[in-house]
VEXDREN-241089 format. One record per residue (C-alpha): residue number from 1; x negated, y negated, z negated. Coordinates in nm, 3 decimals, always signed. Layout:
@banu NUM; u X; v Y; w Z
...
END
This chain:
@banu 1; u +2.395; v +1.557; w -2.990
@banu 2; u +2.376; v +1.776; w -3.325
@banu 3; u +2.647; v +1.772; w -3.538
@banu 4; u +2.944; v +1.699; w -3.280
@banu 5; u +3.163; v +1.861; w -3.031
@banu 6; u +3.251; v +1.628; w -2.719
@banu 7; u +3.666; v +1.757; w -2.781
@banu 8; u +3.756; v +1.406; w -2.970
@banu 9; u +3.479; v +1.175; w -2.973
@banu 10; u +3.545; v +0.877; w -2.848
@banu 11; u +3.437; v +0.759; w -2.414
@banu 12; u +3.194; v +0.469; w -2.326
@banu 13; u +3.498; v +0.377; w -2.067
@banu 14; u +3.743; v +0.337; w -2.350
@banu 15; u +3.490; v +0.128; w -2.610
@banu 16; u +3.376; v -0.091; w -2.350
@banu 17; u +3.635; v -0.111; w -2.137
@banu 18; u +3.555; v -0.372; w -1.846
@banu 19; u +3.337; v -0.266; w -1.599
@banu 20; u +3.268; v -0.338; w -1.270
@banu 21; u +3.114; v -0.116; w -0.955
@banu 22; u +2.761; v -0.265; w -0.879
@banu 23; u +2.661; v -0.453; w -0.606
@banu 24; u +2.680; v -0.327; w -0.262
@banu 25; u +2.408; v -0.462; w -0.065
@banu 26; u +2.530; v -0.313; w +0.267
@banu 27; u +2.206; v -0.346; w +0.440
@banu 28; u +1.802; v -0.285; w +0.234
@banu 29; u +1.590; v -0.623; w +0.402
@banu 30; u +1.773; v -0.866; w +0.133
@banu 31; u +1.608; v -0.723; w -0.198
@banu 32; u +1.264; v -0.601; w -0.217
@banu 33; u +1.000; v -0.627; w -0.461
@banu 34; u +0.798; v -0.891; w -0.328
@banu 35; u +0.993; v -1.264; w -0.331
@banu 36; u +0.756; v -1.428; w -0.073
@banu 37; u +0.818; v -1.138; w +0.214
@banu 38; u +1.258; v -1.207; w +0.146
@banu 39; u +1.148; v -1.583; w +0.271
@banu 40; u +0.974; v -1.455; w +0.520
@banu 41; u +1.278; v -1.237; w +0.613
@banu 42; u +1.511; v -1.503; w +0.590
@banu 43; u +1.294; v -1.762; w +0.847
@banu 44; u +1.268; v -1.490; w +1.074
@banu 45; u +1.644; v -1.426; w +1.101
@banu 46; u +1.710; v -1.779; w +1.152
@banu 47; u +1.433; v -1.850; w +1.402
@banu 48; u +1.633; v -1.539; w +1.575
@banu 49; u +1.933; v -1.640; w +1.813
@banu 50; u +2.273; v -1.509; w +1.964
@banu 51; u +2.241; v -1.135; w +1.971
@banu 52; u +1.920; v -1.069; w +1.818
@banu 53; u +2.010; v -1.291; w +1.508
@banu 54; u +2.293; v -1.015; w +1.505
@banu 55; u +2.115; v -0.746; w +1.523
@banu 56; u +1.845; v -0.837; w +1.275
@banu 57; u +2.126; v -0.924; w +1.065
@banu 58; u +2.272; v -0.553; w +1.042
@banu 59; u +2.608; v -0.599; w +1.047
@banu 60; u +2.873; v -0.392; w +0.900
@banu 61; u +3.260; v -0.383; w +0.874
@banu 62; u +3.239; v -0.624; w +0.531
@banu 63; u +2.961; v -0.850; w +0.679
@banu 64; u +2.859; v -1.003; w +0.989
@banu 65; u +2.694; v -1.312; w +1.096
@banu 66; u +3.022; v -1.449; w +1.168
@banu 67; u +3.213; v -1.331; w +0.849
@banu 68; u +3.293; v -1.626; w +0.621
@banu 69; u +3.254; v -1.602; w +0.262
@banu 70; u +3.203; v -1.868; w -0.041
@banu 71; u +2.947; v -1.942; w -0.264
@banu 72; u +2.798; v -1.701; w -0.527
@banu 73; u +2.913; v -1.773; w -0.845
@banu 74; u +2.604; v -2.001; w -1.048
@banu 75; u +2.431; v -2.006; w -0.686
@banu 76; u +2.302; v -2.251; w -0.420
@banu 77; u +2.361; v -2.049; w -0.074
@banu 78; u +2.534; v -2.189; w +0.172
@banu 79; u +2.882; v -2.124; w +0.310
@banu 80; u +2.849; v -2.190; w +0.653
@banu 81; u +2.865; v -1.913; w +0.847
@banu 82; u +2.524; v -1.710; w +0.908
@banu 83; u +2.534; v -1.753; w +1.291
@banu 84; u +2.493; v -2.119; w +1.318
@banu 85; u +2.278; v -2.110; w +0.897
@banu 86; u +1.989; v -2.306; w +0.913
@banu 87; u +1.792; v -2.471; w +0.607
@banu 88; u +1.533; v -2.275; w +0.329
@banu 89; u +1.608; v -1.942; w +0.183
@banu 90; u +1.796; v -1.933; w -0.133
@banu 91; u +1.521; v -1.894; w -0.417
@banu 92; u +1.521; v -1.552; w -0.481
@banu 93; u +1.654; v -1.402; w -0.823
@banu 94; u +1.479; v -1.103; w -1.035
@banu 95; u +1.734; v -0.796; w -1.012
@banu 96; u +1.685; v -0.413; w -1.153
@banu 97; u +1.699; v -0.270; w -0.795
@banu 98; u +1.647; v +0.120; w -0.945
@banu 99; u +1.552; v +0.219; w -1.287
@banu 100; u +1.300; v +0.072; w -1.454
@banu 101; u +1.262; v -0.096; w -1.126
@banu 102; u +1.268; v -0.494; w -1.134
@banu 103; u +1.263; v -0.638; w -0.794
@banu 104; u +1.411; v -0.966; w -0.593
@banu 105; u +1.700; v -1.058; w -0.410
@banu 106; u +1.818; v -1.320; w -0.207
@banu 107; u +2.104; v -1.477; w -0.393
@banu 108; u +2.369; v -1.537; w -0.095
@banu 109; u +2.725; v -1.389; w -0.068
@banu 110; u +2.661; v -1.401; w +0.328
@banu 111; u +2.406; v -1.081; w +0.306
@banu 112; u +2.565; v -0.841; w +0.073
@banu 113; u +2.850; v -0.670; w +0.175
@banu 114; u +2.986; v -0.650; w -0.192
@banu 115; u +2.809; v -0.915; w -0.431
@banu 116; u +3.100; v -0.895; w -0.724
@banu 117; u +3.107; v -1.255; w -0.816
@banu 118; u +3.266; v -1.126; w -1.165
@banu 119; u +2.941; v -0.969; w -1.267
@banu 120; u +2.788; v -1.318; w -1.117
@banu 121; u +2.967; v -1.507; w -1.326
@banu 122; u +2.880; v -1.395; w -1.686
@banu 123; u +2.551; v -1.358; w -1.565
@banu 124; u +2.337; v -1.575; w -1.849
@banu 125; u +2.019; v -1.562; w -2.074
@banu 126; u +2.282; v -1.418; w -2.350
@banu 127; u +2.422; v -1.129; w -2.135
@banu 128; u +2.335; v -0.793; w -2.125
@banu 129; u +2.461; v -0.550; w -1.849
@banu 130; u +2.468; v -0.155; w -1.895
@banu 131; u +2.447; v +0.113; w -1.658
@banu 132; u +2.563; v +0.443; w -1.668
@banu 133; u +2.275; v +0.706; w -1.509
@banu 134; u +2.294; v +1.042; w -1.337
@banu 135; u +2.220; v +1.206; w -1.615
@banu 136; u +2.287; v +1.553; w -1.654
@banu 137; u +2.414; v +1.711; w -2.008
@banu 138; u +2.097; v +1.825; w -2.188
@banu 139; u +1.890; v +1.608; w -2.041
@banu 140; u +1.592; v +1.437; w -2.175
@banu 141; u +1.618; v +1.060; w -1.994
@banu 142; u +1.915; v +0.820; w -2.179
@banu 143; u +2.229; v +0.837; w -2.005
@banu 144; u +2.279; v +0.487; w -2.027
@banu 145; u +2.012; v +0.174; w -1.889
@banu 146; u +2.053; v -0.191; w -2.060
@banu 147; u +1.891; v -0.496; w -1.859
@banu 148; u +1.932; v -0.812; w -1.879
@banu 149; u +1.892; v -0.864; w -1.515
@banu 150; u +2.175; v -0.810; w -1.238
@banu 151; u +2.168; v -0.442; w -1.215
@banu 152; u +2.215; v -0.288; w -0.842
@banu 153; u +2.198; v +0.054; w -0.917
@banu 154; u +2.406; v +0.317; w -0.793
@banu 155; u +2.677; v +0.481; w -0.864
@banu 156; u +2.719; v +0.406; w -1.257
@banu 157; u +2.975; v +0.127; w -1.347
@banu 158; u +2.825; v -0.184; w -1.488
@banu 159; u +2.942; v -0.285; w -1.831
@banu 160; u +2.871; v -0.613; w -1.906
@banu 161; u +2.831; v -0.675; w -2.335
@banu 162; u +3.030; v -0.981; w -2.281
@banu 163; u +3.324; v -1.113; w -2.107
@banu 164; u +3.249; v -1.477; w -2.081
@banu 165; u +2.966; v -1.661; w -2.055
@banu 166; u +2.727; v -1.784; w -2.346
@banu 167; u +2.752; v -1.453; w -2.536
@banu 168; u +3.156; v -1.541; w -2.618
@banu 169; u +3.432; v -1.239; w -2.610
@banu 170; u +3.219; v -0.917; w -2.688
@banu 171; u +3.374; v -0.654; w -2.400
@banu 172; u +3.441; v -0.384; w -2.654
@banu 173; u +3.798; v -0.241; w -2.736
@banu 174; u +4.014; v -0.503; w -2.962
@banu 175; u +3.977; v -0.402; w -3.284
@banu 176; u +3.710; v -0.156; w -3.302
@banu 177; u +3.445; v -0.382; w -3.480
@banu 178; u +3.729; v -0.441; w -3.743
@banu 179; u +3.749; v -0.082; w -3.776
@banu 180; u +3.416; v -0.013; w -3.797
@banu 181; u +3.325; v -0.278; w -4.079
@banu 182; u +3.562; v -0.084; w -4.252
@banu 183; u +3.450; v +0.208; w -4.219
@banu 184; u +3.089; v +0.097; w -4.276
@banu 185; u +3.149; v -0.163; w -4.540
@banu 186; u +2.983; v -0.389; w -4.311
@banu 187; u +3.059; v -0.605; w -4.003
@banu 188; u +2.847; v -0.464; w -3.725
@banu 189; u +2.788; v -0.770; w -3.452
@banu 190; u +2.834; v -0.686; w -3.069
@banu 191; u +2.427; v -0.586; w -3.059
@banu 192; u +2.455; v -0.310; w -3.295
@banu 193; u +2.744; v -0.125; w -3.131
@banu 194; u +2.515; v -0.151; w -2.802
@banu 195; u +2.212; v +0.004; w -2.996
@banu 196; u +2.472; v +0.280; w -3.103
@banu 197; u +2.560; v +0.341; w -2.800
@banu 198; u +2.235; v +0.335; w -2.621
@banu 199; u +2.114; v +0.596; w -2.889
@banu 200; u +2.395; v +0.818; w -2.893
@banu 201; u +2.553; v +0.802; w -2.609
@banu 202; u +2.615; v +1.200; w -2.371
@banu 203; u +2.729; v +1.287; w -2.110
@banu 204; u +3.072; v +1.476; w -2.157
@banu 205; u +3.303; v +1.694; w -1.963
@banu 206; u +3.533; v +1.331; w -1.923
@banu 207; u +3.243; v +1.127; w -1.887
@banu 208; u +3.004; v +0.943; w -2.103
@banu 209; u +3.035; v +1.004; w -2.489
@banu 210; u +3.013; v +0.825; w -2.756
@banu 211; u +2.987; v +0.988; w -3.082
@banu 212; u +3.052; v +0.711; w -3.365
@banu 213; u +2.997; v +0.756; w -3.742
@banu 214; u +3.112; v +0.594; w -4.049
@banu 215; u +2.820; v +0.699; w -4.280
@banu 216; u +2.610; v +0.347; w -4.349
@banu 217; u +2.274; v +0.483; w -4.347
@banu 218; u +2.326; v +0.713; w -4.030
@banu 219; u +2.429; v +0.431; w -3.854
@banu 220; u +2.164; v +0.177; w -3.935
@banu 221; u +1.888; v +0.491; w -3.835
@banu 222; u +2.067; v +0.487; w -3.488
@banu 223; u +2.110; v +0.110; w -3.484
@banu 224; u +1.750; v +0.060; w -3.553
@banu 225; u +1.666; v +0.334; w -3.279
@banu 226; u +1.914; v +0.198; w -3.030
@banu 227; u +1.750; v -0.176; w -3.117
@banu 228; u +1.418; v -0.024; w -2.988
@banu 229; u +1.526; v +0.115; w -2.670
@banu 230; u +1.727; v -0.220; w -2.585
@banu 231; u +1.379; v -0.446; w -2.606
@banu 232; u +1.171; v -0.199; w -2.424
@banu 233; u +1.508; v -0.191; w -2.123
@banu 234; u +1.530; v -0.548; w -2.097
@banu 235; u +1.185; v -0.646; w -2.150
@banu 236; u +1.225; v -1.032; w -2.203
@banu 237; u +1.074; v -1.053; w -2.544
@banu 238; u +0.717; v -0.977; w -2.734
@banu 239; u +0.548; v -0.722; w -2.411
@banu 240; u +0.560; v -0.378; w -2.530
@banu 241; u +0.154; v -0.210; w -2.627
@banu 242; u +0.101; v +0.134; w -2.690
@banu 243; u -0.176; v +0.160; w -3.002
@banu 244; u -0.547; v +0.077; w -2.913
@banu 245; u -0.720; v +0.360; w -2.742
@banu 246; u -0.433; v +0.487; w -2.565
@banu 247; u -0.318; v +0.128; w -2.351
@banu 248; u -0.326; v +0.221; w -1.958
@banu 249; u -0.586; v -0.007; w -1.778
@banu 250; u -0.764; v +0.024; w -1.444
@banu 251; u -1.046; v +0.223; w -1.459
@banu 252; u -1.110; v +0.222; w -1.068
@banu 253; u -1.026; v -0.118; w -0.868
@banu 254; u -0.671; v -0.039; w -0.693
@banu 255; u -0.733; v -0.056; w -0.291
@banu 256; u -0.591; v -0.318; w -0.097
@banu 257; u -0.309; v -0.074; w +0.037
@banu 258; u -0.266; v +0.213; w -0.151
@banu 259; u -0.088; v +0.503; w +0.016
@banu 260; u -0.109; v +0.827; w -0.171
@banu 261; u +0.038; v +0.849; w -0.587
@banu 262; u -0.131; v +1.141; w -0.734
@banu 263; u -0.189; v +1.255; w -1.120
@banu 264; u -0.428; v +1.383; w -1.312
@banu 265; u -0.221; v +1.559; w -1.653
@banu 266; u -0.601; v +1.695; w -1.792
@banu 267; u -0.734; v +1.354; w -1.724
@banu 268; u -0.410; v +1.154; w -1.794
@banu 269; u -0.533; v +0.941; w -1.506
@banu 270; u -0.307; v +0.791; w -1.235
@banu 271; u -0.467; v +0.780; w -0.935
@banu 272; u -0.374; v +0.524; w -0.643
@banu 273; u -0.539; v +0.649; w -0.349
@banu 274; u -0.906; v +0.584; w -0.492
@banu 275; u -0.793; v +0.346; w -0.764
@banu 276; u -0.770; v +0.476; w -1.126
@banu 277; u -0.511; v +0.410; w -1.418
@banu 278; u -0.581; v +0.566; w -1.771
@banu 279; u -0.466; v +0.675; w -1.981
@banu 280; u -0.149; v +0.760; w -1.880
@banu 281; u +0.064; v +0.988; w -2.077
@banu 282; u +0.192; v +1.311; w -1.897
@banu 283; u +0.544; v +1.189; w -2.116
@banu 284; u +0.527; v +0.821; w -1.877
@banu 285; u +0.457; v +1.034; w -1.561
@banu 286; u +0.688; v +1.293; w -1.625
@banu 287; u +0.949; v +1.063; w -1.724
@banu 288; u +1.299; v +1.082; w -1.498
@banu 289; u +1.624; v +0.964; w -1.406
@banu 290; u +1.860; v +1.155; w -1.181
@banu 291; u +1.606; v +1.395; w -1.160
@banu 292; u +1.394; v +1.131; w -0.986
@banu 293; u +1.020; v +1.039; w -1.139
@banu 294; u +1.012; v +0.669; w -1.220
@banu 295; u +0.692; v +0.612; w -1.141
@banu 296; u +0.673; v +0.763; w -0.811
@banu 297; u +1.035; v +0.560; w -0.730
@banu 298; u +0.850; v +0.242; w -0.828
@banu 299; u +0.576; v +0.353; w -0.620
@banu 300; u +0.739; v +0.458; w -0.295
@banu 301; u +0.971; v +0.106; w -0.302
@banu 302; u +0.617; v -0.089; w -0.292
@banu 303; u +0.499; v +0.116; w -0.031
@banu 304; u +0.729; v +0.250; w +0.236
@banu 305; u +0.698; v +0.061; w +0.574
@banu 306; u +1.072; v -0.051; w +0.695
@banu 307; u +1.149; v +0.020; w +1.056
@banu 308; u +0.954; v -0.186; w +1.307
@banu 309; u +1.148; v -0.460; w +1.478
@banu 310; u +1.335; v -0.536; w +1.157
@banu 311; u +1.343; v -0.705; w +0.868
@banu 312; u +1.266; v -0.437; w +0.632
@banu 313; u +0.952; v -0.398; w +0.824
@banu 314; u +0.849; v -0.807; w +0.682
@banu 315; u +0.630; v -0.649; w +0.438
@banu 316; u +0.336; v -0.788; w +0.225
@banu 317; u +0.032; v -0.713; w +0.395
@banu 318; u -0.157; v -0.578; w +0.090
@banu 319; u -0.076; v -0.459; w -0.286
@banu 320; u +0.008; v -0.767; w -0.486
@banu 321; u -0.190; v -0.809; w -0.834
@banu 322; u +0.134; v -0.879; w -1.012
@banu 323; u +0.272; v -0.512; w -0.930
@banu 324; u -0.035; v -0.368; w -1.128
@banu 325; u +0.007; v -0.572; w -1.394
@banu 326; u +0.365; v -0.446; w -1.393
@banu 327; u +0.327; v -0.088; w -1.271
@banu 328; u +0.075; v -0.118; w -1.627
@banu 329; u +0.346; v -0.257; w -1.837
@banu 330; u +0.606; v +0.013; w -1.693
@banu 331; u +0.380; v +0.345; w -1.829
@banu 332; u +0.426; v +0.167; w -2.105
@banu 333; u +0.804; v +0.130; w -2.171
@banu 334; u +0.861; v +0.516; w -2.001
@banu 335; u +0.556; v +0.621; w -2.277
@banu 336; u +0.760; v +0.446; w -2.569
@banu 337; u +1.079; v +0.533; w -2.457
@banu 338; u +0.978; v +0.897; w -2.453
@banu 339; u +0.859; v +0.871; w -2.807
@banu 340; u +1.199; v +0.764; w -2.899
@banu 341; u +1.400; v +1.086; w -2.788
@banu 342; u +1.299; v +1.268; w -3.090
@banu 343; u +1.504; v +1.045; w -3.339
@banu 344; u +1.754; v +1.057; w -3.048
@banu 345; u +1.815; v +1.419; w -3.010
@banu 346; u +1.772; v +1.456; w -3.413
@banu 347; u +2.067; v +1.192; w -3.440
@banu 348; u +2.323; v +1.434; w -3.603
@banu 349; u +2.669; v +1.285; w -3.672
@banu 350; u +2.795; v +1.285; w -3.988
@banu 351; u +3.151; v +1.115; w -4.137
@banu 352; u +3.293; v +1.095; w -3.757
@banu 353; u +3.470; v +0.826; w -3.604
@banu 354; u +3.675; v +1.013; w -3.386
@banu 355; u +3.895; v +0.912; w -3.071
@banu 356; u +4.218; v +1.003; w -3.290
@banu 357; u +4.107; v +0.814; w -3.550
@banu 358; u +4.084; v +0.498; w -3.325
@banu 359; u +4.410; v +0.596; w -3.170
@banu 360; u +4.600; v +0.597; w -3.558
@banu 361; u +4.429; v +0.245; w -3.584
@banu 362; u +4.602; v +0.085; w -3.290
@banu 363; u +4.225; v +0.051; w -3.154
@banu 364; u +4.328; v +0.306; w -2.880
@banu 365; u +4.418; v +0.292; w -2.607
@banu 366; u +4.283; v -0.032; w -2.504
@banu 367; u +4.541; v -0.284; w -2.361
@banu 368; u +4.547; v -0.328; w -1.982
@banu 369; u +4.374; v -0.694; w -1.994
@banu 370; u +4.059; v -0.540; w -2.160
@banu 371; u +3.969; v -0.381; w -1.851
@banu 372; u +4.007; v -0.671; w -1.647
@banu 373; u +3.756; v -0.980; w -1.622
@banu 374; u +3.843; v -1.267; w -1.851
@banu 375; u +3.909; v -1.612; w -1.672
@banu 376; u +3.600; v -1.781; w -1.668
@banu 377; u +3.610; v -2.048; w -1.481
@banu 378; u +3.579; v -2.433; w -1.571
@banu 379; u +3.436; v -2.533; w -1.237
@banu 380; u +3.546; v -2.538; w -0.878
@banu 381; u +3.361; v -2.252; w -0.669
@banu 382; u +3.215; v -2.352; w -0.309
@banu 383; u +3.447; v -2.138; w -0.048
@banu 384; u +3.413; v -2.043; w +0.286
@banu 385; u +3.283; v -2.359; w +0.567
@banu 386; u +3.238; v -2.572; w +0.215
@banu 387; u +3.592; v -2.571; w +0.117
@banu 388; u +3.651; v -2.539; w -0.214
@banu 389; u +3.808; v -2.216; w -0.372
@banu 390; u +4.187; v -2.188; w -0.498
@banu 391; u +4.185; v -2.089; w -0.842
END
């Protein structure tokens, strides 16, 4: 970022300082982007028996069909152990599974090796998790990925805005909004200091950066940036439209199994096998994280054939119509987004809030108890064989 050296500005890991690993699935055949084929995955393994239940199951050292957990925070599964598990699958929840990449998962402690029932458990309409991104210094993508969804990307830490549930305890360092309404000469709420941080956040030689400012008018430019790039992230408001004449649409019906991604940068067209999407904007296609095109991740996860004899390998037969609908909606966020890393790059920090400034303010370091998850619970959780957990 212009304006800044990285020596004394202050770390994501310090100004939000809980976070969590993500999820550790442990095995692929429990998340995919289709919810019907995880049902379908789940009767098969129970119609399975003895050994080849086992084996479908993929076992590992943290799972097994015989390994007895409790119940996902917030969730239905069952606790009985997955060897003798009978009953309907466990409606399947909407999770960001890669980014940009909204898929399904079956919600049940017994399939995935590491589920992190803290991240479960402040899991509401209100929250809103953030991901840290391969991102290299100088690159073009954002660093940093807000959803409002349970995020299973790896290897970032997941920061969760909030500590408790209901949008209550804001998980950023004790003091720091204090400091910045005066500073600012007005009280910034929770949402702004995400929008901040979403648009000038950078990877730095201690990890991600994040260069604060006390000038009013700076900050409500970034604020209003950030804002932008949080609704087109979480996408659970108004749908994002690029202007008239340049909205992707099919130009050339999709075929029933597409196999082949190809484009077309003189004809912005997207081609799926024969099928035809235009326009498309060379910034949407070309559009990365961890060095990674989104589009052709999206692409690949709603295409690759899983292993025959397993569950992966439960598959829907033919493209669904509610992936083109989305795969339209998604050249759409990467084409926005791109249009926003102008006013991102040009984000030049004036009037610094620096790390030493928050360390003469008591504001740093953060006490121990900020990185740790706040109590949340007012319920008794379902443990192992239906017991109920000690709290």
């Amino acid at each position: 970022m212009p304006g800044v050296t990285l020596d004394d500005v202050p770390l994501l890991a310090d100004l939000m300082p809980w976070s969590v690993a993500p999820p550790r699935l442990g095995r692929g055949w429990p998340a995919a982007p289709d919810a019907a084929c995880l049902k379908a995955r789940w009767d098969a393994l129970l119609k399975a028996e003895g050994p080849d239940r086992e084996s479908l199951f993929e076992p590992t050292r943290s799972r097994t069909p015989h390994t007895a957990v409790g119940q996902l925070p917030g969730r239905s599964g069952g606790t009985e152990k997955l060897v003798r598990a009978s009953g309907p699958c466990p409606e399947p929840v909407r999770v960001l599974a890669a980014p940009f990449d909204e898929q399904w998962l079956i919600p049940d402690n017994r399939l995935i090796d590491a589920a992190r029932p803290e991240l479960w458990r402040v899991a509401d309409a209100r929250q809103i998790f953030t991901v840290e991104t391969a991102a290299a210094p100088g690159a073009p993508e954002p660093p940093l990925l807000a959803t409002s969804l349970l995020p299973l990307l790896r290897p970032g830490r997941v920061r969760p805005l909030y500590r408790r549930p209901g949008g209550e305890e804001p998980n950023l360092a004790p003091g720091l909004l204090e400091h910045l309404r005066a500073r600012l000469g007005h009280a910034p709420d929770p949402l702004d200091v995400l929008a901040w941080t979403l648009a000038a956040a950078c990877p730095g030689p201690d990890g991600l950066a994040v260069p604060l400012t006390g000038e009013p008018g700076l900050w409500a430019e970034g604020v209003e940036s950030g804002r932008r790039m949080l609704w087109l992230m979480r996408r659970d408001g108004e749908r994002p439209k690029l202007p008239g004449g340049r909205r992707p649409y099919v130009r050339a019906p999709l075929p029933a199994r597409p196999l082949t991604l190809h484009y077309d940068r003189d004809e912005e067209t997207l081609h799926l096998d024969e099928g035809r999407i235009a326009p498309v904007p060379p910034q949407a296609w070309d559009f990365e994280t961890g060095s990674a095109r989104v589009l052709e991740q999206w692409f690949a996860a709603r295409t690759a054939e899983g292993e025959p004899g397993t569950l992966a390998a439960i598959r829907p037969a033919t493209w669904r119509q509610a992936w083109t609908s989305e795969l339209l909606e998604l050249i759409t966020v990467l084409a926005l987004l791109a249009e926003l890393r102008p006013r991102r790059e040009a984000l030049s920090v004036t009037d610094p809030v620096t790390a030493a400034e928050l360390r003469s303010a008591g504001v740093l370091p953060v006490p121990g108890t900020a990185r740790r998850p706040a109590s949340v619970l007012d319920h008794q959780e379902e443990g192992p064989e239906g017991q109920f957990a000690l709290l």
